[in-house]
Residue frames relative to the residue before (quaternion, step in Angstrom):
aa qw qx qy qz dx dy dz
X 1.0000 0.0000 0.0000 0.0000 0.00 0.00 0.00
X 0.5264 0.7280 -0.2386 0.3688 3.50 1.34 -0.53
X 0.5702 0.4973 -0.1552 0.6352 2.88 1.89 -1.57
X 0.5132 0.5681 -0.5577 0.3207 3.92 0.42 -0.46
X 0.6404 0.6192 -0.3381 0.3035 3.03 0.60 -2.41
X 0.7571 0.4913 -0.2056 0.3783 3.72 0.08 -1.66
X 0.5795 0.4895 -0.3876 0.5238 3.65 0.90 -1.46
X 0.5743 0.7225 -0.2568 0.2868 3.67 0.90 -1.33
X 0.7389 0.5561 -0.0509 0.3772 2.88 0.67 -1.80
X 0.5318 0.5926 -0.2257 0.5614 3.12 1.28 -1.98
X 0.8045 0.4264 -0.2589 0.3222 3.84 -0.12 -0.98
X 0.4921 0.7047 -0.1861 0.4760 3.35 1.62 -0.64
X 0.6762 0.5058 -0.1606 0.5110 3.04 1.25 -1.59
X 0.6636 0.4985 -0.2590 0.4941 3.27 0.54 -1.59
X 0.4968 0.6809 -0.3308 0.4244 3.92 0.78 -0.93
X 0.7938 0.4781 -0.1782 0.3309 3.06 0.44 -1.88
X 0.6202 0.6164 -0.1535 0.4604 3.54 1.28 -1.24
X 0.5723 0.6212 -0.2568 0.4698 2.98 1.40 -1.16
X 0.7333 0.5330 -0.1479 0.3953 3.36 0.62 -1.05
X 0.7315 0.5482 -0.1539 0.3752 2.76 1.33 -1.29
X 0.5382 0.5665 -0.2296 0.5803 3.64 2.03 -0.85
X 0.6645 0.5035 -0.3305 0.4423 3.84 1.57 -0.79
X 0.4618 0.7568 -0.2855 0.3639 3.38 1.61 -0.72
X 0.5581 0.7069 -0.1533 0.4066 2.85 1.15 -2.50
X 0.7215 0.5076 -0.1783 0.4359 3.68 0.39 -2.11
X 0.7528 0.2965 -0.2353 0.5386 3.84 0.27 -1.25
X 0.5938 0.4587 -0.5334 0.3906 3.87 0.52 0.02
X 0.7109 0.4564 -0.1674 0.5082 3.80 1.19 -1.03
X 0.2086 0.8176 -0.4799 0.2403 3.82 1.04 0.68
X 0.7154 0.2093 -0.0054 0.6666 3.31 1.23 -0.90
X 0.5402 0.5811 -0.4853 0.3673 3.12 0.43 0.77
X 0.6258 -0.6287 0.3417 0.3104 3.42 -0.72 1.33
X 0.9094 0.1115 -0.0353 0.3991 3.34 -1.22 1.05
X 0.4016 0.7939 -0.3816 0.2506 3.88 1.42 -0.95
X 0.2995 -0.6057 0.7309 0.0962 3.52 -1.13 1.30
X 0.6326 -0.4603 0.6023 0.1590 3.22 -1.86 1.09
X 0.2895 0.6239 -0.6496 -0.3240 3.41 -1.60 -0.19
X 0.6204 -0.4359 0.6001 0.2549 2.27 -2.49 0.11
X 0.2299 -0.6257 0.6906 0.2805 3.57 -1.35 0.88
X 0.1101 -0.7020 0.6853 0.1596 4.04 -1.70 -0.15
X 0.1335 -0.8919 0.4321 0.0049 3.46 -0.56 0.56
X 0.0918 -0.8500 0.5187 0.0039 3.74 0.18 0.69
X 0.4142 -0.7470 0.4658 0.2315 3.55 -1.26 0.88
X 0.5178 -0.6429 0.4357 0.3588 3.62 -0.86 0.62
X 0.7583 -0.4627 0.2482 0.3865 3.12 -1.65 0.05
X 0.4387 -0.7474 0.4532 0.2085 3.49 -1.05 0.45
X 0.2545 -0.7449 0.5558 0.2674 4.30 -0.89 0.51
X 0.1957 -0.8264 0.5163 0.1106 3.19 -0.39 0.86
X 0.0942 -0.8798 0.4660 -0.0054 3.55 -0.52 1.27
X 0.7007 0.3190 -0.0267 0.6376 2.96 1.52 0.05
X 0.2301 -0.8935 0.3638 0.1278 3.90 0.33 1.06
X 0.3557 -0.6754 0.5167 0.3878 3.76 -0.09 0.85
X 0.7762 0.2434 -0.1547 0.5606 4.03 -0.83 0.71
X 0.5795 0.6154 -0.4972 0.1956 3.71 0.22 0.68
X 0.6397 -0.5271 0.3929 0.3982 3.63 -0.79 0.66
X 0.3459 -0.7415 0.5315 0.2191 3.81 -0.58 0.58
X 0.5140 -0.5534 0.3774 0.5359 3.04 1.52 -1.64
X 0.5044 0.5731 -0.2308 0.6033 3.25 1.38 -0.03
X 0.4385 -0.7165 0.4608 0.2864 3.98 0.72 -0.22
X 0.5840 0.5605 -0.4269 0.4032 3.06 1.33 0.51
X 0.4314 -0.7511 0.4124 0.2823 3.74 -1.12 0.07
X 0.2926 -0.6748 0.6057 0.3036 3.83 -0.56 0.93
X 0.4642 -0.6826 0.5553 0.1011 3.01 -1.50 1.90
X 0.7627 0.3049 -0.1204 0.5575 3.72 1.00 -0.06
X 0.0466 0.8105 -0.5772 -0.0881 3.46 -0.68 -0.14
X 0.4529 -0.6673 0.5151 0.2903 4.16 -0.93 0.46
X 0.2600 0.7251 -0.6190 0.1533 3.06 -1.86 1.58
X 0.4244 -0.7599 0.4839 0.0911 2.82 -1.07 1.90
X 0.2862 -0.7192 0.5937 0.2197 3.47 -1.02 0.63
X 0.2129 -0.9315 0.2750 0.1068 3.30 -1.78 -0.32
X 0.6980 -0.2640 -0.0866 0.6600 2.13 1.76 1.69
X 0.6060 -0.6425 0.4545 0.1157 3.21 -1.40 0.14
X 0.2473 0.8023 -0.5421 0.0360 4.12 -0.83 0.29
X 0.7988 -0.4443 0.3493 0.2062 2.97 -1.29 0.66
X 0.0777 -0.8124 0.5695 0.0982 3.93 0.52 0.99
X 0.7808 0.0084 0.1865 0.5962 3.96 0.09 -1.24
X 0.2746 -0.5988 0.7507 0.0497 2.48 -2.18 0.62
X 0.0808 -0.9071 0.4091 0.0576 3.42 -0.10 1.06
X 0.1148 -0.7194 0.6337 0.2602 4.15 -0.23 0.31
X 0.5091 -0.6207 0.5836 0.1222 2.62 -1.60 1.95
X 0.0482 0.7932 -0.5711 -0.2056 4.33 -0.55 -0.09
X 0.1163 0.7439 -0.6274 0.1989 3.56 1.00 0.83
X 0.5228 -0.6279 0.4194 0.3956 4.03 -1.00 0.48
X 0.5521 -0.5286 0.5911 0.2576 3.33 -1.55 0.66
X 0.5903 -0.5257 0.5207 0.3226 3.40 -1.68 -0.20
X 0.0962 -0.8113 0.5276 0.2327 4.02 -0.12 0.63
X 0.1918 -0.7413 0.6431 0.0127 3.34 -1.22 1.14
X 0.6375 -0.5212 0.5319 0.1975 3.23 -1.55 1.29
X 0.0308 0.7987 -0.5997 0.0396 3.67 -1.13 0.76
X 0.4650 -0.7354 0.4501 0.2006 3.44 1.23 -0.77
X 0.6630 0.4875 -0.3119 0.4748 3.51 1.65 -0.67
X 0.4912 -0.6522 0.5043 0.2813 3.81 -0.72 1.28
X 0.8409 0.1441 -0.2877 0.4351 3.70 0.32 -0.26
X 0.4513 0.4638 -0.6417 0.4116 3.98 0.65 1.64
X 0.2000 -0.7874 0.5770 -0.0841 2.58 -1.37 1.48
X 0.2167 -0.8691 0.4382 0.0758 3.64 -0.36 1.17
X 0.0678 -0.8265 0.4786 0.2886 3.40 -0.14 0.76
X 0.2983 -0.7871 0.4807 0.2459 3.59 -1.15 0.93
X 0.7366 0.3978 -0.1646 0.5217 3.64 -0.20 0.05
X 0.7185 -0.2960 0.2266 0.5872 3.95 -0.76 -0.51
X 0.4442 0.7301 -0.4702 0.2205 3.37 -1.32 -0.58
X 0.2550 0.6310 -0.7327 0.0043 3.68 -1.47 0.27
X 0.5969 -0.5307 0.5359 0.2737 2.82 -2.37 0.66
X 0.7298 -0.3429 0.5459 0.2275 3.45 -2.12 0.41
X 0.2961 0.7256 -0.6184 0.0595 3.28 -0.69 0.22
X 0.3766 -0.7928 0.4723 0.0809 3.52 -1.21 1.45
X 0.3624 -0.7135 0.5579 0.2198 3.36 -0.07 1.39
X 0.4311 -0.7085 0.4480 0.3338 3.73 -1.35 -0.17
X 0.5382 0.5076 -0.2860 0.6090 3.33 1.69 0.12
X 0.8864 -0.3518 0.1146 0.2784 3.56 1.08 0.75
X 0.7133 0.5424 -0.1535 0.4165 2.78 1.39 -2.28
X 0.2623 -0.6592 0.6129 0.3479 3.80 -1.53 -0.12
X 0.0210 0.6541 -0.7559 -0.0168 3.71 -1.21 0.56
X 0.5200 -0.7010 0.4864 0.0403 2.54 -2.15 0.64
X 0.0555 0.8559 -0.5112 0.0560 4.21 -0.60 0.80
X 0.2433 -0.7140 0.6372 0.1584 3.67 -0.54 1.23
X 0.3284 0.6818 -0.5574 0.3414 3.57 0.85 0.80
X 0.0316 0.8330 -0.5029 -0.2284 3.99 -0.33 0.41
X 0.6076 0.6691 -0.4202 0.0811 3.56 1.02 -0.40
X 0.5585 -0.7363 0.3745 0.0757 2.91 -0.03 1.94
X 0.1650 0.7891 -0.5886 -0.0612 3.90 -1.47 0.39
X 0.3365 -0.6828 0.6080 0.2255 3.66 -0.51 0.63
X 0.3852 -0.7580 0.5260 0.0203 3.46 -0.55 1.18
X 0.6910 -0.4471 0.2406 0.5144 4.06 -1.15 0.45
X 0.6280 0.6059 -0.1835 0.4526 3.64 1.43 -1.87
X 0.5868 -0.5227 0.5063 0.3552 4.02 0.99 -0.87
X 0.5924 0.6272 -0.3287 0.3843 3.20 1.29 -0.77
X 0.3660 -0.7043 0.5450 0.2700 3.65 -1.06 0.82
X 0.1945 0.7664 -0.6046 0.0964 3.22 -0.94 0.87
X 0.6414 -0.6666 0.2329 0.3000 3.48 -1.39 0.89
X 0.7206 -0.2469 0.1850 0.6210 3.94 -0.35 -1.01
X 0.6168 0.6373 -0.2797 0.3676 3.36 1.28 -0.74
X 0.6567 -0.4025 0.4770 0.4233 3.10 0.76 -0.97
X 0.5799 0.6431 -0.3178 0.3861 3.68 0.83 -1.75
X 0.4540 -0.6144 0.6116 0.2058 3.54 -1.35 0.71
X 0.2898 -0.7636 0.5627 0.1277 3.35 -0.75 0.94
X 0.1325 -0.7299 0.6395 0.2019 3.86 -0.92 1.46
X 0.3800 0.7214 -0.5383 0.2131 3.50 -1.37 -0.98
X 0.7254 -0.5416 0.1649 0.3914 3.53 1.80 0.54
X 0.1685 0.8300 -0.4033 0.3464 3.02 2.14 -0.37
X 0.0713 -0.7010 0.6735 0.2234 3.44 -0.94 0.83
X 0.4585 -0.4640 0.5258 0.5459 4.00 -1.26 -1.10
X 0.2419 -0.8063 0.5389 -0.0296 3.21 -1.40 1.35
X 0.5210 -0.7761 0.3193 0.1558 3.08 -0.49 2.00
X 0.7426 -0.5676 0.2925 0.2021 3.28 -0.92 1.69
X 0.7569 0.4250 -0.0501 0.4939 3.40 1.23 -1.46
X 0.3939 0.8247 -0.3740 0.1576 3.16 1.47 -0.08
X 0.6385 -0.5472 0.3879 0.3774 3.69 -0.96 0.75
X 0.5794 -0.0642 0.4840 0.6526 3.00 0.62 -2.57
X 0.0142 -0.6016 0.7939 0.0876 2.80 -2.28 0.53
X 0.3234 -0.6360 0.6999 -0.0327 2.93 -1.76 1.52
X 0.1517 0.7772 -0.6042 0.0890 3.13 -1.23 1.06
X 0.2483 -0.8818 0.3934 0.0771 2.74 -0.32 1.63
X 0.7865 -0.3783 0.1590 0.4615 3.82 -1.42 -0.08
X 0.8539 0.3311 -0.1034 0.3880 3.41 1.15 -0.88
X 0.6070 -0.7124 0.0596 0.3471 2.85 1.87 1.46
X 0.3714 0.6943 -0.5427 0.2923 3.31 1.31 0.89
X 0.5145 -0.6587 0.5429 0.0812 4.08 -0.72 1.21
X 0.0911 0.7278 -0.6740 0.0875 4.00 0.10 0.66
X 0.0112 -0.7480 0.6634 -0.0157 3.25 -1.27 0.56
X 0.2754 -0.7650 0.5795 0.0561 3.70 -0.61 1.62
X 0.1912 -0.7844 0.5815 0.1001 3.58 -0.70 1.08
X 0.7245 -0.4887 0.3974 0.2799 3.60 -0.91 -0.16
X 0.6618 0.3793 -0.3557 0.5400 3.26 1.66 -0.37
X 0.6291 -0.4950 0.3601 0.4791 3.57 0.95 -0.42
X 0.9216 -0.0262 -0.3693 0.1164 3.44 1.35 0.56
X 0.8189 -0.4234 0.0824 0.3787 3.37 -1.21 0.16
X 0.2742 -0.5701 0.7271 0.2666 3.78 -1.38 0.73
X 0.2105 -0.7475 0.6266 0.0654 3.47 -1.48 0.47
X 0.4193 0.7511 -0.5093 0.0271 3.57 -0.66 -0.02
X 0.4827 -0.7129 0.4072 0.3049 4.02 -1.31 0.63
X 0.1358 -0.6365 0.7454 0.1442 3.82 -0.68 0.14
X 0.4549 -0.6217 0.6356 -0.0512 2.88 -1.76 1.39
X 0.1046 -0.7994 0.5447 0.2311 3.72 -1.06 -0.06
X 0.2145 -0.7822 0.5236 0.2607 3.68 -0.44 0.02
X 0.0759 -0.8104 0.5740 -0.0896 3.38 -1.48 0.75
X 0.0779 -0.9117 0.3941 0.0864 3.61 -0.87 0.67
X 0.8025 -0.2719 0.2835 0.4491 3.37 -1.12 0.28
X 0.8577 0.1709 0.2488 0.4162 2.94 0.29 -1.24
X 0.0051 0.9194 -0.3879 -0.0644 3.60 0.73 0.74
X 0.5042 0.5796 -0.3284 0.5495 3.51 1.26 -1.22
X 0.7314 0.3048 -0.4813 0.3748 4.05 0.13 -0.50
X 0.3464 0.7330 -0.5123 0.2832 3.73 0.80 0.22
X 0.0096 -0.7660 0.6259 0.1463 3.61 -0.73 0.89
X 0.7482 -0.4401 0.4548 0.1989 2.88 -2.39 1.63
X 0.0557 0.6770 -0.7325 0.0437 3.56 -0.92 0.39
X 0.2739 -0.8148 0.4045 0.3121 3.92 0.86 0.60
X 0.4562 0.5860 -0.3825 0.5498 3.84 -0.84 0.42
X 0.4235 -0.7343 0.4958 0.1890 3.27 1.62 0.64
X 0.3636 0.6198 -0.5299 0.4504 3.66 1.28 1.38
X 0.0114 0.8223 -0.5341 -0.1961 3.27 -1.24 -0.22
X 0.0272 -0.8611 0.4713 0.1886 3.74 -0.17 -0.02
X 0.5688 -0.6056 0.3741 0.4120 3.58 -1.32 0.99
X 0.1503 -0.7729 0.6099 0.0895 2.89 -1.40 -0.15
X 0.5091 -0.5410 0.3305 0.5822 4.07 -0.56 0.56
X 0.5839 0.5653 -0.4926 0.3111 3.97 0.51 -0.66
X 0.6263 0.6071 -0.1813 0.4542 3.31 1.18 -1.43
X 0.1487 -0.5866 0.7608 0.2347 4.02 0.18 -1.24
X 0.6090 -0.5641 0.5438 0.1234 2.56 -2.09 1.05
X 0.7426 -0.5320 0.2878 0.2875 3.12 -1.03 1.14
X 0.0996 0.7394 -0.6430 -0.1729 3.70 -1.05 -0.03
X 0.4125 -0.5847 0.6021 0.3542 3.74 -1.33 0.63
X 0.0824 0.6488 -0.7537 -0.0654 2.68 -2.07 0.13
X 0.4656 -0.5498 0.5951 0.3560 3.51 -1.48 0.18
X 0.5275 -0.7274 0.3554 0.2576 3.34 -1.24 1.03
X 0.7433 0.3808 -0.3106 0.4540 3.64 -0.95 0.42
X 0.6762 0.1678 -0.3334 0.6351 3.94 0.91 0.35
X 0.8383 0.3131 -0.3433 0.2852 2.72 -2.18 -0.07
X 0.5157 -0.6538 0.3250 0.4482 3.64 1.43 0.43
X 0.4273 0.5999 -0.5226 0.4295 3.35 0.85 1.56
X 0.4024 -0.8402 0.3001 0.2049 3.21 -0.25 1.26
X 0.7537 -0.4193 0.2787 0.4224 3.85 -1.00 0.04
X 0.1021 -0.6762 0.6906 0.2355 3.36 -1.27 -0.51
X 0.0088 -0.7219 0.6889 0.0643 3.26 -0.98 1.29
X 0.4679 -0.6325 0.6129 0.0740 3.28 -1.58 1.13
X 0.7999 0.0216 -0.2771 0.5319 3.18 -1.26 1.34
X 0.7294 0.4230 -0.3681 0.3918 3.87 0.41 1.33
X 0.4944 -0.5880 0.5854 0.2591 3.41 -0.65 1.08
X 0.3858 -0.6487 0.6525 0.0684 3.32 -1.89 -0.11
X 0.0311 0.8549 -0.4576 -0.2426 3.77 1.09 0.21
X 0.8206 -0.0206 0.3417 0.4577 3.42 -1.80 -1.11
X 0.0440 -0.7177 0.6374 0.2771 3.43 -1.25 0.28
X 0.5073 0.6642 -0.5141 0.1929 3.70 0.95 0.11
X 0.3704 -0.7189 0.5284 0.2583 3.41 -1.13 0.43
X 0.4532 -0.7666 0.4242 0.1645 3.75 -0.56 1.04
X 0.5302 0.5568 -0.3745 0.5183 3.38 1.38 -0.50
X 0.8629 0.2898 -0.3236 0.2583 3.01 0.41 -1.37
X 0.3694 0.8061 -0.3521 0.2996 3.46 1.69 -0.67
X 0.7607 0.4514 -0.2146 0.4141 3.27 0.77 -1.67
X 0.4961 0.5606 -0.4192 0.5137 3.75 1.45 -0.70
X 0.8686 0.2966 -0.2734 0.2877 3.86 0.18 -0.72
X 0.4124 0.6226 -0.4569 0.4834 2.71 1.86 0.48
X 0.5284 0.5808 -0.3519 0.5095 3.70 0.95 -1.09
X 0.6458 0.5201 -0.2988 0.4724 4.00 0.70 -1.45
X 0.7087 0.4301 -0.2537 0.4984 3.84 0.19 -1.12
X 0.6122 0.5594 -0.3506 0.4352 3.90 0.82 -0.86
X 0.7639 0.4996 -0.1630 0.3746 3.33 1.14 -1.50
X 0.6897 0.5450 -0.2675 0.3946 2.98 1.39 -0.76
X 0.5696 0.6516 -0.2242 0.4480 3.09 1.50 -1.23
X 0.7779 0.4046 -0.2436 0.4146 3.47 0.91 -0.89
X 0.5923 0.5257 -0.3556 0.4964 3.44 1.60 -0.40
X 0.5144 0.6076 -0.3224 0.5121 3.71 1.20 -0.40
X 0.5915 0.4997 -0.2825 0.5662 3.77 1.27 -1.05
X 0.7416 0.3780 -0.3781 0.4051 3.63 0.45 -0.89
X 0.3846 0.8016 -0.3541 0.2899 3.52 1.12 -0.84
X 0.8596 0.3802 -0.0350 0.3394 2.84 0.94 -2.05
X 0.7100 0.3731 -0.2567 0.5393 2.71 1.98 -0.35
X 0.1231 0.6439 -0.5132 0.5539 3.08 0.85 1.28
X 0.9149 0.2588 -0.1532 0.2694 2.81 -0.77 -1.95
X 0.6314 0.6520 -0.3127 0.2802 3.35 1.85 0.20
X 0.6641 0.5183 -0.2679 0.4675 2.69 1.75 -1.07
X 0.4015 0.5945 -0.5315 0.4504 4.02 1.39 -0.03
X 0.7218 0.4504 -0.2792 0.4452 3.42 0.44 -1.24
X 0.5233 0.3852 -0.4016 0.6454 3.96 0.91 -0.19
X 0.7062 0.3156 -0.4712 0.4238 3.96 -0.40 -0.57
X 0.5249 0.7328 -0.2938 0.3181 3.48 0.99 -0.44
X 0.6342 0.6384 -0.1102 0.4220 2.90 1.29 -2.15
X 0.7588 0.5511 -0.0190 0.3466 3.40 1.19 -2.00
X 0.5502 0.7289 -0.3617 0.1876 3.24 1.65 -0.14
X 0.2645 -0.8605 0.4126 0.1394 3.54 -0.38 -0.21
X 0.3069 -0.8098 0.4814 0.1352 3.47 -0.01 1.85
């Protein structure tokens, strides 16, 4: 019964986190571009009191044998990068990316990370940069102050319409990796590689399984609220059946307590 409590406990715990990563999801519903996650869970080690294959005494072999686990925890947190919904805005410099792909972003301390955020800003200097400030790479040129328009088309060519009638031109690239899910969160709708991830590679958009860029659209959330609230309802239930567990395994241990020799 000792072992309950803990197995008990463990599950509580794992419960709690759980929630806490579902929390995470319905706080970021409306948050540009956001990647679901996935929780994964894995069972702890097991006491084995009873070997699977052991001689009874007879020369024969038990086809089974008896083990007690001990509980449960929280193995990974996984971002889901399945596409978001793209919403109209109307602003010439939001860019949605459809399909795989993320923008450059220039850290000030040097580094490059990565953000399928597009809502683009042209800064005092020309310089694209995101909500933050940060200087968007990915080929981005600086875009003249006086500028007519900018056209950006699906396969990331960058027109710019000046006032005399003509046009500045340049390509933006996207980058993409082996391995996206090992990308760590660095919030600020940043991300940064990581060895799980692999190092970035560029591409122009629309081949090589780099995805589009549609102008004048946002990327939203990809979490799904229906289902969010169900695993919230799941993590509640469990959490509280894990609570009774323990109180259970207390009151045995009180009926225990009460016996009388």
């Amino acid at each position: 019964m000792e072992l309950a409590l803990y197995s008990a406990a463990t599950g509580m715990d794992a419960q709690q986190r759980n929630l806490d990563v579902i929390a995470n999801d319905i706080a970021n519903v409306n948050t540009t571009a956001y990647k679901r996650t996935q929780n994964e869970f894995k069972d702890l080690i097991y006491q084995t009191l009873k070997p699977i294959g052991m001689d009874p005494g007879d020369g024969s072999q038990t086809p089974i044998g008896i083990q007690v686990g001990n509980g449960t925890q929280l193995a990974a947190t996984t971002k889901i990068f399945t596409q978001g919904q793209l919403t109209q805005t109307g602003n010439e410099l939001d860019v949605a990316i459809e399909g795989n792909g993320f923008f450059e972003v220039k850290m000030p301390d040097g580094r490059t990370v990565y953000t399928r955020d597009g809502s683009l800003k042209v800064n005092a200097e020309g310089k694209v940069v995101n909500a933050e400030g940060l200087e968007i790479g990915s080929g981005f040129q600086d875009v003249p102050i006086n500028r007519e328009s900018v056209a950006i088309s699906p396969n990331g060519t960058v027109s710019i319409m000046m006032p005399d009638g003509t046009t500045q031109a340049f390509n933006v690239q996207l980058a993409k990796f082996a391995n996206p899910s090992g990308l760590k969160s660095l919030g600020n709708n940043l991300f940064e590689a990581t060895d799980a991830s692999g190092e970035a590679t560029l591409g122009d958009p629309g081949i090589d399984g780099y995805g589009n860029m549609r102008q004048y659209y946002l990327e939203m959330s990809n979490v799904n609220v229906v289902q969010s609230m169900v695993n919230m309802i799941i993590a509640q239930r469990a959490y509280e059946m894990n609570s009774k567990s323990i109180q259970t395994a207390d009151e045995m241990m009180s009926r225990i307590n009460q016996l009388k020799h």
